[in-house]
C-alpha positions in Angstrom: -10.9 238.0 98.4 -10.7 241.7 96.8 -9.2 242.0 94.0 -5.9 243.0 93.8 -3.7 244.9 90.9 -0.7 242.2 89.4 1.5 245.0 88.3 1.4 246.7 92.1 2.4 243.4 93.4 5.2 242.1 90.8 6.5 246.5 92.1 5.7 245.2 95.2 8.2 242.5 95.0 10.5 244.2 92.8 11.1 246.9 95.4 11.8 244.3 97.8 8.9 244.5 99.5 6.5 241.6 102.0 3.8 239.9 99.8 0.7 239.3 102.3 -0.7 235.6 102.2 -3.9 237.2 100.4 -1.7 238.7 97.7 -0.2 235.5 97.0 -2.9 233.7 97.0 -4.4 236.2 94.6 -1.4 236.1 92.2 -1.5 232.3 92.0 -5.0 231.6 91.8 -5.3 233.9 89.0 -2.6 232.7 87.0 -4.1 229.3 87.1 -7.7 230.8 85.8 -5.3 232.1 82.6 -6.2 235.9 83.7 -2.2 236.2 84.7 -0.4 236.3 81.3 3.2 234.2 81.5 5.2 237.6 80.7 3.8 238.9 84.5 4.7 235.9 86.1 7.9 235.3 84.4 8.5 238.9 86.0 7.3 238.0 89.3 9.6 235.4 89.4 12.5 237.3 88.4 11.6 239.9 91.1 11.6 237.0 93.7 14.8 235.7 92.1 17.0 239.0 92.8 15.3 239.8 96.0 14.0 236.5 97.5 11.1 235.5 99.8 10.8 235.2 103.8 9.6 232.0 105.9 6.1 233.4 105.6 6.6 233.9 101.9 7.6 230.8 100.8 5.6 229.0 102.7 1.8 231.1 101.3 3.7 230.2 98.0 3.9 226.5 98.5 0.7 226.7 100.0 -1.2 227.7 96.7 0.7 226.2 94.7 0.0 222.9 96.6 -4.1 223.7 96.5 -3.8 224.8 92.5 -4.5 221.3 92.2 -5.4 217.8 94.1 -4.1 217.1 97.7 -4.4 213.2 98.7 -6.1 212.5 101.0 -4.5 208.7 103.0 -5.6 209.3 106.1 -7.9 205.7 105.1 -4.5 204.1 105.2 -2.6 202.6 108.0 0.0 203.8 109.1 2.6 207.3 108.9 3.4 207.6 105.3 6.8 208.9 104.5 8.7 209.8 101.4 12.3 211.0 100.8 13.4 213.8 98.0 16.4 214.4 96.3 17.7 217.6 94.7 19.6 215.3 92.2 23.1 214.2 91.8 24.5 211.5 89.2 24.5 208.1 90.1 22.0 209.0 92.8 19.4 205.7 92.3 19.0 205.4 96.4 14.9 206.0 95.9 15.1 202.8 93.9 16.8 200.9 97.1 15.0 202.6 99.7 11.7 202.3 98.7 11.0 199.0 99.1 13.5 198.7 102.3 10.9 201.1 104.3 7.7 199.2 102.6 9.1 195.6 103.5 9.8 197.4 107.4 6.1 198.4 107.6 6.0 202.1 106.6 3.9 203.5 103.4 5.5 205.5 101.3 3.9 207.0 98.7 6.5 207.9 95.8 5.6 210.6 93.3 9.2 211.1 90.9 10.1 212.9 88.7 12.4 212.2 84.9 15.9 213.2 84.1 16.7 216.5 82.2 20.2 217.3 81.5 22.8 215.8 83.7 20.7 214.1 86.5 19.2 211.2 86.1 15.4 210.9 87.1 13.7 208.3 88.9 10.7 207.4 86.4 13.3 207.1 83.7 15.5 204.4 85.5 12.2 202.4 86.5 11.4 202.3 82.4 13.7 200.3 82.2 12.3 197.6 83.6 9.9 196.1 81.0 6.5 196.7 81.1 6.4 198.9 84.1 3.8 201.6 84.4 4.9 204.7 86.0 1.9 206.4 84.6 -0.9 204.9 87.4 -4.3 207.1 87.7 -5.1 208.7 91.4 -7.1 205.9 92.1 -4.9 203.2 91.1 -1.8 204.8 93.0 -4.1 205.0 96.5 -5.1 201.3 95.8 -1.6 200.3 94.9 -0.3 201.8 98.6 -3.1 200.4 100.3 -1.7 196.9 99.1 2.1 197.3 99.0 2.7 200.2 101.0 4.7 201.2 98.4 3.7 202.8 94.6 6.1 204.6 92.3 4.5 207.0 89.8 5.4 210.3 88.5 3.3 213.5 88.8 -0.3 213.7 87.2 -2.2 216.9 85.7 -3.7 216.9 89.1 -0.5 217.1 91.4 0.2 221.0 91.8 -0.1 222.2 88.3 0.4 225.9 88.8 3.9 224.5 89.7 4.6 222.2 87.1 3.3 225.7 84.5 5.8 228.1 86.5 9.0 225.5 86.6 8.6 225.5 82.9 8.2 229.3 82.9 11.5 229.6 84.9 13.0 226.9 83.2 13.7 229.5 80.2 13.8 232.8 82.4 16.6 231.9 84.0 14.9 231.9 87.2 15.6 228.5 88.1 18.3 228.8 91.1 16.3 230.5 93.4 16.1 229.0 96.8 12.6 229.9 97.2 11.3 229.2 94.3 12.8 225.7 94.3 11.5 224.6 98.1 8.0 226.2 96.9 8.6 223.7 94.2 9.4 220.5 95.8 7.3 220.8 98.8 4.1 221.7 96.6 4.0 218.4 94.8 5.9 216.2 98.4 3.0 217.8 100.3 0.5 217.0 97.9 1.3 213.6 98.0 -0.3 212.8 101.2 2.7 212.1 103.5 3.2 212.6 107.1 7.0 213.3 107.1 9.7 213.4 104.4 13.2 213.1 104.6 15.4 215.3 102.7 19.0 214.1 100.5 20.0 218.2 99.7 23.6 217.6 97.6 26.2 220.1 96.8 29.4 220.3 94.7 30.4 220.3 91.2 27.9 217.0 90.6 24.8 219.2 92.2 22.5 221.9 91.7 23.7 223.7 94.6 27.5 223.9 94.2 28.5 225.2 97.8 27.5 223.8 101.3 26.0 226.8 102.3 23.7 227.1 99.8 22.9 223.7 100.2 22.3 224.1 104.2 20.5 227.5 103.2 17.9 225.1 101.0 17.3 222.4 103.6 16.5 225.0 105.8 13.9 226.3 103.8 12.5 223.1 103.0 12.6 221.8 107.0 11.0 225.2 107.4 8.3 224.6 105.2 7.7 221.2 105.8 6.9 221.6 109.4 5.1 224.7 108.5 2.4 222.3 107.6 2.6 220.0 110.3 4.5 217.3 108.2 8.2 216.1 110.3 10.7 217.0 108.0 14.7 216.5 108.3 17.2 216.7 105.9 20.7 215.4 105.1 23.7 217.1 103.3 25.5 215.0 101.2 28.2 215.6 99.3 28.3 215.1 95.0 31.6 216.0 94.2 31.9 212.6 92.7 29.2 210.2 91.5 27.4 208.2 94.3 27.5 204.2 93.3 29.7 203.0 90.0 27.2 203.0 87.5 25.2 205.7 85.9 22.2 205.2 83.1 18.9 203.8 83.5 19.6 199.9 83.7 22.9 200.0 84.8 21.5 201.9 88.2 18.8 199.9 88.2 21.5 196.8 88.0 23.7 198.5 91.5 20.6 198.7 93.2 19.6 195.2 92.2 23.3 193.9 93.7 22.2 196.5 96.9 19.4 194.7 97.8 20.7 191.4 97.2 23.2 192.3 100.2 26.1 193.5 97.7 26.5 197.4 96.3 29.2 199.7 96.9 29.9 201.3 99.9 28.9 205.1 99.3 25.7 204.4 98.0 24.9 202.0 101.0 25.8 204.5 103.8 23.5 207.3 102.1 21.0 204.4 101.5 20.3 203.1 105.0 20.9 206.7 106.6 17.6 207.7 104.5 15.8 204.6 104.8 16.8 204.7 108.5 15.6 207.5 109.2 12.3 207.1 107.0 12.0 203.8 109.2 12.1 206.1 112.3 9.7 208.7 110.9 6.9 206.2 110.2 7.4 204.8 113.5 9.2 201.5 113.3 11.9 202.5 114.9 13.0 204.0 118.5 16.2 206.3 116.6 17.5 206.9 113.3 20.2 204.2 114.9 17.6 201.5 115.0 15.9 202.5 112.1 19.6 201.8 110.0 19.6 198.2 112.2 16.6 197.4 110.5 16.9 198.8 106.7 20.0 196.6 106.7 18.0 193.6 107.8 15.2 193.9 105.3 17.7 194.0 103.0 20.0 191.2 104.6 16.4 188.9 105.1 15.5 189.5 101.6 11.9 190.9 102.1 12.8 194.2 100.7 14.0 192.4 97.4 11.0 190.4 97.2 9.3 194.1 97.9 10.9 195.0 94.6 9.5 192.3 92.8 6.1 192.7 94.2 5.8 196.2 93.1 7.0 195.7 89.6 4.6 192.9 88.5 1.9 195.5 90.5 2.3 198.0 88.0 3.0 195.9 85.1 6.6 195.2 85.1 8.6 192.1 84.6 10.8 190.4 87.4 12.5 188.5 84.4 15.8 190.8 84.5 15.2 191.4 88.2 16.0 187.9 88.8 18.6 187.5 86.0 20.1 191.2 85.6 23.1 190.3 83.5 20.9 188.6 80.8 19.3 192.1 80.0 20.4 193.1 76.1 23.5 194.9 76.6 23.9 198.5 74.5 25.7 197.5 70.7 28.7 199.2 71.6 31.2 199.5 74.7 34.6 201.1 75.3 37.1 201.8 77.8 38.6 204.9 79.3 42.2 204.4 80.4 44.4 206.0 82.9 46.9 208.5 81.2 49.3 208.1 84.1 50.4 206.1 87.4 49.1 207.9 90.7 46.1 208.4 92.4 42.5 209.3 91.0 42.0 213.0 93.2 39.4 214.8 92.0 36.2 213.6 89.4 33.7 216.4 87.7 30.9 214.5 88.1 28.8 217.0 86.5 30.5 216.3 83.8 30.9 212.5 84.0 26.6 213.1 84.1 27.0 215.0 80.9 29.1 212.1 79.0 26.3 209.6 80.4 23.6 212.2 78.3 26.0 211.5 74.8 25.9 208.2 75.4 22.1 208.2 75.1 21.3 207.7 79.2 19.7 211.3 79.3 18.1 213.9 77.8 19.7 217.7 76.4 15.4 217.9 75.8 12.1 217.3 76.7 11.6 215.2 73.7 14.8 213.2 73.9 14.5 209.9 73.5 16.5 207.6 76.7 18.3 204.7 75.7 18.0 202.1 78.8 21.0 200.4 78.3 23.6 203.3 77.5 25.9 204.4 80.3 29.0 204.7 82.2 30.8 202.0 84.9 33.3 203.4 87.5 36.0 201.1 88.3 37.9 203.8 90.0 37.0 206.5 92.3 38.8 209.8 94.3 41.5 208.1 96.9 42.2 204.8 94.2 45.3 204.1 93.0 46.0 203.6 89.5 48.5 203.1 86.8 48.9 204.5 83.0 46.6 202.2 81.0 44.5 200.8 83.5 40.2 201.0 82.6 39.7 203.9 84.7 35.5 204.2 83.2 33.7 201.7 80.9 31.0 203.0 78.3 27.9 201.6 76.5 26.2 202.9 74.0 23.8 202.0 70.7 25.7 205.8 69.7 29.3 204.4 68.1 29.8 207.6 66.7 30.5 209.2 70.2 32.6 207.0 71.6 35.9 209.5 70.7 34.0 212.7 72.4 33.3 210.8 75.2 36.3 209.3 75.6 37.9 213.1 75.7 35.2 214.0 78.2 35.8 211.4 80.8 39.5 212.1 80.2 38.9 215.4 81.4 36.6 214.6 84.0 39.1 212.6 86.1 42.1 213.8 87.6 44.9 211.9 88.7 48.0 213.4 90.8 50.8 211.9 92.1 50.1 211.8 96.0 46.7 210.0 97.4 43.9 213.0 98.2 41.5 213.2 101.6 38.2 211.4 100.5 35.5 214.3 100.8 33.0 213.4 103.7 29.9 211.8 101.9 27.5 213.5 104.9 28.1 216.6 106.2 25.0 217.9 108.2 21.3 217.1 109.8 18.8 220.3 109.2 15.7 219.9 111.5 13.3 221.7 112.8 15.7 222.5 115.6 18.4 223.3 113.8 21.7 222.3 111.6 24.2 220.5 112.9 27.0 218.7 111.7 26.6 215.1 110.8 28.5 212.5 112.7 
């Protein structure tokens, strides 16, 4: 590869122009040698932030990013191995379900995840809570783990795209974080390096989401899809709406508590319907399954037989966990301090800012404003009503815990504000709006 000048290609980009494969292969391998100082990247990225990158682009992007560090290799494995992402919503524990639905129906699925930073929780945080388990499993022990279970649940290594995990930092604080390219680039790096076969896709929008608007969310999963089948992986993706919290409970335990009562056959109905869509259609990726249709039939029979519980509780004692709390969930130590949020008048609940009902969960102690945030397992935040219930002045609309007394009046105010409540009952937003594949979007029905 001839060497190439950085400042002509962050001009390049600035003046809107086509990178070539070679030059981003060029930019990328040389910031991961340290001769690319973070100032030129940070304005590389800002150039792609105003003026974007094309299919090709973005996928030479992901590309190097992906090969910056080790790609997995489970071809020794039986079987199609299939993971599902998230952009992140509150509320949003279906990984936690789904995981071991698809592993008790005979598929792999190979689960790298990620923590919680600012509103949305993260997976690896929520699995914490569980004592003892180990999220933090070497390559090796995370391909032996599959290979037994089909099923692990680890977070990324220092092997697992790490010009990635350096630039997300960078545009963490260059405010080059919503860029649509720069985000697929980011997800599909570390999916891809996972060594799946296919991945299903849960893209949210509204106030709850990091895209706000359908159409930016559609515009996302069709970059993704794009770049998924790029590199010969099946990819499809859902739309689904987080202009409210998916489930009733948000914070580490309590989620891990709804999906506890999901897979004992209980659970509310939002979170089921996104649940068994994605494990259905995970089900149908890996091959057990002649449709998405029959794929649902049989997530809701693992979970109705009880093999995908009993999944659960094999994979937690495999990396170290106890099935003491799985078994007896109400017996986990409660936070020191609870508190009710009442109704301030009679009507109907139609509207919820679930961003910042996420935000509340944070001052409680369930998430982090930093990096270096400690997360407080039991703190969080029970639903007992959502948009379309009816209500009266007084009635526990949200229950809080927290070891944090002193927050209980600012959250209080928070959650006030974060639920409306009108006087006639509201339409219920649809929950899924859209399939993106690699034919197309369509609208969900």
């Amino acid at each position: 590869m001839k060497s190439q000048n950085i400042v002509s290609l962050i001009r390049k980009k600035r003046d809107r122009g086509t990178l070539t494969p070679d030059e981003i292969r060029y930019l990328i391998q040389q910031y991961s040698k340290d001769a690319v100082p973070d100032y030129q990247m940070s304005a590389f990225l800002m150039a792609v932030f105003l003026n974007g990158l094309n299919d090709d682009e973005a996928a030479a992007l992901t590309r190097e990013m992906l090969h910056s560090g080790t790609v997995l290799d489970l071809s020794d494995i039986p079987g199609t191995k299939v993971d599902k992402h998230s952009t992140g919503g509150v509320g949003d524990k279906t990984s936690l379900i789904l995981a071991p639905i698809v592993a008790a129906c005979g598929v792999p699925v190979p689960m790298i995840s990620g923590r919680g930073l600012g509103h949305s929780g993260g997976t690896l945080d929520k699995l914490e809570s569980i004592p003892g388990f180990n999220v933090n499993l070497d390559l090796k022990r995370y391909v032996e783990v599959l290979k037994k279970h089909k099923l692990v649940l680890i977070g990324q290594t220092e092997e697992i795209a790490p010009a990635d995990k350096r630039m997300y930092a960078l545009r963490d604080v260059t405010a080059t974080v919503e860029s649509i390219p720069l985000i697929a680039g980011s997800i599909m790096s570390k999916k891809l390096a996972e060594g799946i076969d296919a991945l299903v896709l849960d893209v949210k929008f509204g106030n709850g989401a990091f895209m706000k608007t359908r159409e930016d969310a559609l515009r996302l999963a069709q970059r993704l899809v794009s770049i998924g089948e790029e590199f010969g992986k099946r990819t499809i993706g859902y739309l689904t709406s987080m202009e409210q919290p998916l489930g009733n409970m948000i914070g580490n335990w309590l989620e891990v508590y709804e999906s506890i009562e999901c897979l004992n056959g209980g659970g509310p109905e939002d979170l089921l319907e996104v649940t068994h869509l994605l494990s259905g259609t995970m089900i149908w990726l890996g091959g057990e399954a002649g449709s998405v249709e029959e794929g649902i039939e049989r997530s809701k029979t693992a979970v109705a037989d009880g093999s995908a519980m009993q999944k659960l509780r094999d994979i937690v004692l495999e990396q170290d966990g106890s099935t003491e709390f799985l078994d007896r969930p109400d017996d986990y130590p409660p936070a020191s301090h609870s508190f009710d949020v009442a109704a301030a008048s009679d009507g109907y609940v139609t509207a919820m800012d679930a961003y910042a009902i996420g935000m509340a969960g944070v001052e409680l102690g369930a998430g982090r404003k930093s990096k270096e945030d400690t997360i407080d397992p039991a703190a969080g935040i029970i639903l007992r009503k959502k948009i379309g219930d009816k209500v009266q002045q007084g009635e526990t609309i949200v229950r809080c815990f927290t070891n944090k007394e002193e927050q209980a009046d600012s959250v209080r105010q928070m959650l006030q504000d974060a639920v409306t409540i009108g006087s006639s009952r509201p339409e219920i937003p649809a929950l899924i709006t859209d399939t993106v594949t690699r034919d197309g979007a369509k609208p969900w029905s």
